[in-house]
N, C-alpha and C positions, 0 to 999 in steps of 0.2 A: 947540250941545250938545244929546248926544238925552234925552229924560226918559227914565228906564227903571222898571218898576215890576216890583216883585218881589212873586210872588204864590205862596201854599204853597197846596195841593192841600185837600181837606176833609176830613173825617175817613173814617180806612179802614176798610173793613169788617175787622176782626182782631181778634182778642179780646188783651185789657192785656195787656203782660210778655212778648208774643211778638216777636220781631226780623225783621221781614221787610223791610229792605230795597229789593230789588232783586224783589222777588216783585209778580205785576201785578195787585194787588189793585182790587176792586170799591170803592165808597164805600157810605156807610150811609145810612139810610132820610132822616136829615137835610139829605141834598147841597141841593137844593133851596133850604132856608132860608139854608146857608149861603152858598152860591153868590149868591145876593140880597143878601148883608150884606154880603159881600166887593166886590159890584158897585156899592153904595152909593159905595164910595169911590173909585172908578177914572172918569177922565175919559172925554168920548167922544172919536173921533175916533184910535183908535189904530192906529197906520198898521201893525205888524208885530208880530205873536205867534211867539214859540219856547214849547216844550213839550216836556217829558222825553214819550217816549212812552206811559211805564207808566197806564192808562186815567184815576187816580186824580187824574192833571196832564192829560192828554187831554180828558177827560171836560169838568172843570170849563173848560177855556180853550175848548173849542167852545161851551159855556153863554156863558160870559162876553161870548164875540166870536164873534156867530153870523156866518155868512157869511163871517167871515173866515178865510187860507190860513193852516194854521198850520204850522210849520216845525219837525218833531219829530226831536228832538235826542237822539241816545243819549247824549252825552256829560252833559246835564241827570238824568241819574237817581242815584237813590241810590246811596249808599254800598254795593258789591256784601257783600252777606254770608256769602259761600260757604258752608260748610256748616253755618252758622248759622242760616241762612234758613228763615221758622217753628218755629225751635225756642225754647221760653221761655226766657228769659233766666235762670231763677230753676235751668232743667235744665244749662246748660253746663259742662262739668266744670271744678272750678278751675286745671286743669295749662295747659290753652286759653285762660281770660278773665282771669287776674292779666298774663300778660306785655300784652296788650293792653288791660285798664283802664290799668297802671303808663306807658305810653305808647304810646298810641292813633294818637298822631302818623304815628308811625314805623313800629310792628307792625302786619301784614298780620293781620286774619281770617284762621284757617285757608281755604285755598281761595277767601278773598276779595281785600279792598284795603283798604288802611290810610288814614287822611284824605290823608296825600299824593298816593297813589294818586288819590283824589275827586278834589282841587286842581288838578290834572298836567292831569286830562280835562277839568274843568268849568272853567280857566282858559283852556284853546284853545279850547271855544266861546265863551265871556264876550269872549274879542278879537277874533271873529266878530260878536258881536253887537254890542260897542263901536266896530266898524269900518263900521257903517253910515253914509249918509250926514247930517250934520249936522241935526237942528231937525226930528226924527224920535220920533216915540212911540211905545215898545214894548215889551211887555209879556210877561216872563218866568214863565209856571208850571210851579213845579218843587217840589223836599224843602226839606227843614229842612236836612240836611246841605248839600245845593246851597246853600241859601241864606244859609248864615252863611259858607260857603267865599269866594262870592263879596263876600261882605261883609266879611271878614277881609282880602281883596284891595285893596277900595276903602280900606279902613282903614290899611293897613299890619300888618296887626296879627299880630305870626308866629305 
Protein backbone atom coordinates (compact mmCIF):
# COMPACT_ATOMS: atom_id res chain seq x y z
CA UNK A 1 0.00 0.00 0.00
CA UNK A 2 1.44 3.60 -0.94
CA UNK A 3 1.58 6.20 1.84
CA UNK A 4 0.20 9.35 0.49
CA UNK A 5 0.42 12.74 2.16
CA UNK A 6 -1.75 15.45 1.55
CA UNK A 7 -0.23 18.79 1.81
CA UNK A 8 -2.10 22.41 1.48
CA UNK A 9 -0.24 25.25 -0.13
CA UNK A 10 0.91 28.36 2.47
CA UNK A 11 -0.64 31.17 2.83
CA UNK A 12 -1.71 33.43 -0.49
CA UNK A 13 -0.86 36.44 -1.02
CA UNK A 14 -4.74 37.94 -1.16
CA UNK A 15 -6.23 40.15 0.93
CA UNK A 16 -9.33 38.43 3.61
CA UNK A 17 -12.86 37.97 2.02
CA UNK A 18 -11.65 37.75 -1.43
CA UNK A 19 -12.50 34.43 -3.55
CA UNK A 20 -9.92 33.41 -5.74
CA UNK A 21 -9.99 30.25 -6.50
CA UNK A 22 -8.52 29.29 -9.60
CA UNK A 23 -6.50 32.61 -9.71
CA UNK A 24 -2.43 31.92 -9.58
CA UNK A 25 -1.50 33.58 -6.82
CA UNK A 26 1.83 34.44 -5.32
CA UNK A 27 2.43 33.31 -1.53
CA UNK A 28 3.26 35.89 1.37
CA UNK A 29 6.37 36.97 2.88
CA UNK A 30 5.86 33.99 5.44
CA UNK A 31 6.23 30.96 2.80
CA UNK A 32 9.60 30.31 4.13
CA UNK A 33 8.67 29.64 7.69
CA UNK A 34 5.99 27.83 6.91
CA UNK A 35 7.33 25.59 4.25
CA UNK A 36 9.93 24.62 7.24
CA UNK A 37 7.05 23.66 9.54
CA UNK A 38 5.18 21.73 7.14
CA UNK A 39 8.58 19.91 6.19
CA UNK A 40 8.99 19.11 9.81
CA UNK A 41 6.40 16.64 9.46
CA UNK A 42 7.01 14.81 6.16
CA UNK A 43 9.28 11.81 6.01
CA UNK A 44 12.33 11.46 3.63
CA UNK A 45 12.67 9.53 0.93
CA UNK A 46 9.52 10.40 -1.12
CA UNK A 47 9.48 8.69 -4.23
CA UNK A 48 6.57 10.92 -6.34
CA UNK A 49 5.29 14.54 -6.01
CA UNK A 50 1.91 15.68 -7.81
CA UNK A 51 1.07 19.47 -7.75
CA UNK A 52 -1.79 21.60 -8.90
CA UNK A 53 0.08 23.78 -11.02
CA UNK A 54 -1.25 27.29 -9.59
CA UNK A 55 2.63 28.60 -8.11
CA UNK A 56 0.98 28.70 -4.70
CA UNK A 57 1.13 24.46 -4.67
CA UNK A 58 4.16 24.70 -7.15
CA UNK A 59 6.00 26.83 -5.29
CA UNK A 60 5.84 25.19 -1.98
CA UNK A 61 6.37 21.20 -3.42
CA UNK A 62 9.77 22.33 -5.19
CA UNK A 63 10.76 23.78 -1.63
CA UNK A 64 9.74 20.70 -0.03
CA UNK A 65 11.21 18.15 -2.71
CA UNK A 66 14.03 19.84 -4.02
CA UNK A 67 15.39 17.93 -7.05
CA UNK A 68 12.58 16.15 -7.20
CA UNK A 69 10.20 15.65 -10.88
CA UNK A 70 7.11 17.05 -9.92
CA UNK A 71 3.93 16.01 -11.91
CA UNK A 72 1.61 19.17 -12.19
CA UNK A 73 -1.69 18.30 -12.27
CA UNK A 74 -4.47 20.61 -13.60
CA UNK A 75 -6.95 18.43 -12.45
CA UNK A 76 -5.32 19.27 -8.55
CA UNK A 77 -6.45 22.98 -8.65
CA UNK A 78 -9.05 24.72 -7.01
CA UNK A 79 -12.40 25.03 -7.07
CA UNK A 80 -12.75 27.25 -10.59
CA UNK A 81 -14.58 30.42 -9.46
CA UNK A 82 -15.67 32.05 -12.64
CA UNK A 83 -16.64 35.12 -12.42
CA UNK A 84 -16.25 35.15 -8.91
CA UNK A 85 -12.66 35.15 -8.92
CA UNK A 86 -11.21 38.27 -6.88
CA UNK A 87 -14.14 39.52 -6.13
CA UNK A 88 -14.97 39.81 -2.22
CA UNK A 89 -17.15 37.81 -1.01
CA UNK A 90 -18.87 40.40 1.01
CA UNK A 91 -19.60 42.31 -3.04
CA UNK A 92 -21.54 39.36 -4.66
CA UNK A 93 -24.86 40.17 -5.31
CA UNK A 94 -27.40 38.05 -3.33
CA UNK A 95 -29.48 36.74 -6.66
CA UNK A 96 -25.89 34.70 -7.45
CA UNK A 97 -24.56 33.48 -3.92
CA UNK A 98 -28.05 32.18 -2.03
CA UNK A 99 -28.71 29.55 -4.90
CA UNK A 100 -25.14 28.45 -4.32
CA UNK A 101 -24.64 28.83 -0.51
CA UNK A 102 -28.36 26.85 -0.19
CA UNK A 103 -26.35 23.97 -2.26
CA UNK A 104 -23.01 24.43 -3.11
CA UNK A 105 -23.03 20.71 -3.95
CA UNK A 106 -24.94 20.86 -6.98
CA UNK A 107 -24.90 24.74 -8.24
CA UNK A 108 -22.23 25.80 -10.51
CA UNK A 109 -20.52 29.47 -9.72
CA UNK A 110 -21.69 31.61 -12.33
CA UNK A 111 -19.13 30.75 -14.97
CA UNK A 112 -17.43 28.29 -12.71
CA UNK A 113 -17.93 24.70 -11.07
CA UNK A 114 -19.77 23.51 -8.52
CA UNK A 115 -18.03 20.80 -5.70
CA UNK A 116 -19.17 18.02 -8.02
CA UNK A 117 -17.61 19.63 -10.78
CA UNK A 118 -14.08 19.77 -8.25
CA UNK A 119 -15.00 15.82 -7.37
CA UNK A 120 -15.58 14.53 -11.20
CA UNK A 121 -11.76 16.24 -11.92
CA UNK A 122 -9.81 15.72 -8.82
CA UNK A 123 -11.20 11.94 -8.46
CA UNK A 124 -9.56 10.94 -12.04
CA UNK A 125 -6.38 12.25 -10.91
CA UNK A 126 -6.73 10.74 -7.16
CA UNK A 127 -7.02 7.16 -9.35
CA UNK A 128 -4.07 8.10 -11.10
CA UNK A 129 -2.30 8.63 -8.31
CA UNK A 130 -3.73 5.64 -6.19
CA UNK A 131 -2.68 3.52 -9.27
CA UNK A 132 0.88 3.69 -8.64
CA UNK A 133 2.94 1.02 -8.08
CA UNK A 134 2.58 -0.59 -4.45
CA UNK A 135 4.94 0.54 -1.16
CA UNK A 136 5.35 3.96 -2.87
CA UNK A 137 5.59 7.57 -1.15
CA UNK A 138 3.90 10.35 -2.48
CA UNK A 139 3.23 13.42 -1.80
CA UNK A 140 0.14 15.48 -2.95
CA UNK A 141 0.25 19.57 -2.91
CA UNK A 142 -2.72 21.07 -3.50
CA UNK A 143 -6.26 23.32 -2.02
CA UNK A 144 -8.33 22.89 0.71
CA UNK A 145 -11.05 22.32 -1.70
CA UNK A 146 -8.88 19.40 -3.39
CA UNK A 147 -8.20 18.24 -0.10
CA UNK A 148 -11.18 17.53 1.68
CA UNK A 149 -12.67 16.23 -1.89
CA UNK A 150 -10.25 13.78 -1.77
CA UNK A 151 -10.80 13.05 1.78
CA UNK A 152 -14.52 12.84 1.42
CA UNK A 153 -13.55 10.00 -1.21
CA UNK A 154 -11.44 8.02 1.09
CA UNK A 155 -14.08 8.47 3.74
CA UNK A 156 -17.27 7.58 2.05
CA UNK A 157 -18.48 10.55 3.05
CA UNK A 158 -21.26 12.10 0.31
Amino acid sequence: MNDIYLIRHTTPAVAKGVCYGQTDLDVTESFEQEAATIGLHLPEGIDLVYSSPLQRCARLASRLFPGQPLSLENDLMEVYCGEWEMRHWDELPKHEIEPWMADFVNVRIPGGESYLDLQDRVGRCWSVITGQAPDRRIAVVAHGGVIRSILAGITNTP
